[in-house]
C-alpha positions as CSV (number, residue, x, y, z in Angstrom):
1,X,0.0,0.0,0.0
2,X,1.3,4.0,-0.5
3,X,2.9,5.5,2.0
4,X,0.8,7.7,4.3
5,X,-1.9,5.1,3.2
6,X,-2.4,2.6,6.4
7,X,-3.6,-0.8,6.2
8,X,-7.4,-0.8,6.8
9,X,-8.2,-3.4,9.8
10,X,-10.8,-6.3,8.8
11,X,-13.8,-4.4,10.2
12,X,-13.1,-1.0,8.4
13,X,-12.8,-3.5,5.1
14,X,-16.2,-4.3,5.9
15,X,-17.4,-0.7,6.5
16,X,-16.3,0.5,3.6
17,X,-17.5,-2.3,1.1
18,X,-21.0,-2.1,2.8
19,X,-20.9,2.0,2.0
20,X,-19.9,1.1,-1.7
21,X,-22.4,-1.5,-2.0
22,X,-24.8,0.9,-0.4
23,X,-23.7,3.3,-3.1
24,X,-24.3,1.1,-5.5
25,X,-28.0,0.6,-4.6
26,X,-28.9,4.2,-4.9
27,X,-27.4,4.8,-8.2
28,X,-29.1,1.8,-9.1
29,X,-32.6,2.7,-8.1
30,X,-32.0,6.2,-9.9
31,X,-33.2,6.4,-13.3
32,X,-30.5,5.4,-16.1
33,X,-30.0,9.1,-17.7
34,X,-29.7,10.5,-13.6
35,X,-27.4,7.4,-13.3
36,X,-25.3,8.0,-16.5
37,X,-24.4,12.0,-16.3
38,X,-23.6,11.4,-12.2
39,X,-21.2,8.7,-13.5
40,X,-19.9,10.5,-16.5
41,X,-19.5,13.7,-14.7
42,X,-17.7,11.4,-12.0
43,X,-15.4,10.2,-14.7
44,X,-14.3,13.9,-15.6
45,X,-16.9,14.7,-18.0
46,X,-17.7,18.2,-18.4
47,X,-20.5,20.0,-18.4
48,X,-20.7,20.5,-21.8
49,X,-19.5,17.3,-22.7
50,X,-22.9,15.8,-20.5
51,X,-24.9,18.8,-22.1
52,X,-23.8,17.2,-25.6
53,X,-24.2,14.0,-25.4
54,X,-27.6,14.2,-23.4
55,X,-28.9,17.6,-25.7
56,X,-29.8,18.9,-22.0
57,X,-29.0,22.1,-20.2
58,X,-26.4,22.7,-17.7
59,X,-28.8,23.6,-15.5
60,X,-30.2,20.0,-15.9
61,X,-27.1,18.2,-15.6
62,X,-26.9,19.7,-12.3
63,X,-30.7,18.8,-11.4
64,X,-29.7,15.3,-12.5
65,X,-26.2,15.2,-10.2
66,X,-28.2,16.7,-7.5
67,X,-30.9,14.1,-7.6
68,X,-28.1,11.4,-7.7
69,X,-25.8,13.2,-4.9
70,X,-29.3,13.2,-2.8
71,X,-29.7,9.7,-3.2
72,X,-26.4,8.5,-2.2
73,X,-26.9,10.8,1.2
74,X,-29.9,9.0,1.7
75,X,-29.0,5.6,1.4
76,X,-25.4,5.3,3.0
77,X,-25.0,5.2,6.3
């Protein structure tokens, strides 16, 4: 592992795959064009990029991240 990057202990191994899988469950239950510009703007897309490839506004990419940011919040503990 990196430097300045400790060893996680068994249990916070567990923590942490429960919040992904958790993470995984709200971007699942989100419709698939919220799902796909929260993951493309998550892979570095920009805005215009989205905006392009969706024909939507940047105000509607945001709606959409928002809505996808919201549901993550909800659902991980």
């Amino acid at each position: 592992m990196p430097r300045g990057h400790p060893e996680l202990t068994p249990d916070e191994t567990l923590k942490t795959e429960s919040r992904v899988e958790q993470m995984r469950a709200a971007l699942d239950a989100l419709g698939v064009r919220t799902r796909e510009i929260y993951l493309a703007h998550r892979a570095g897309r920009s805005y215009a990029e989205i905006a392009e490839r969706w024909n939507i506004s940047h105000s509607a990419i945001k709606r959409h991240i928002a809505r996808a940011l919201l549901a993550i919040m909800e659902e991980v503990d």
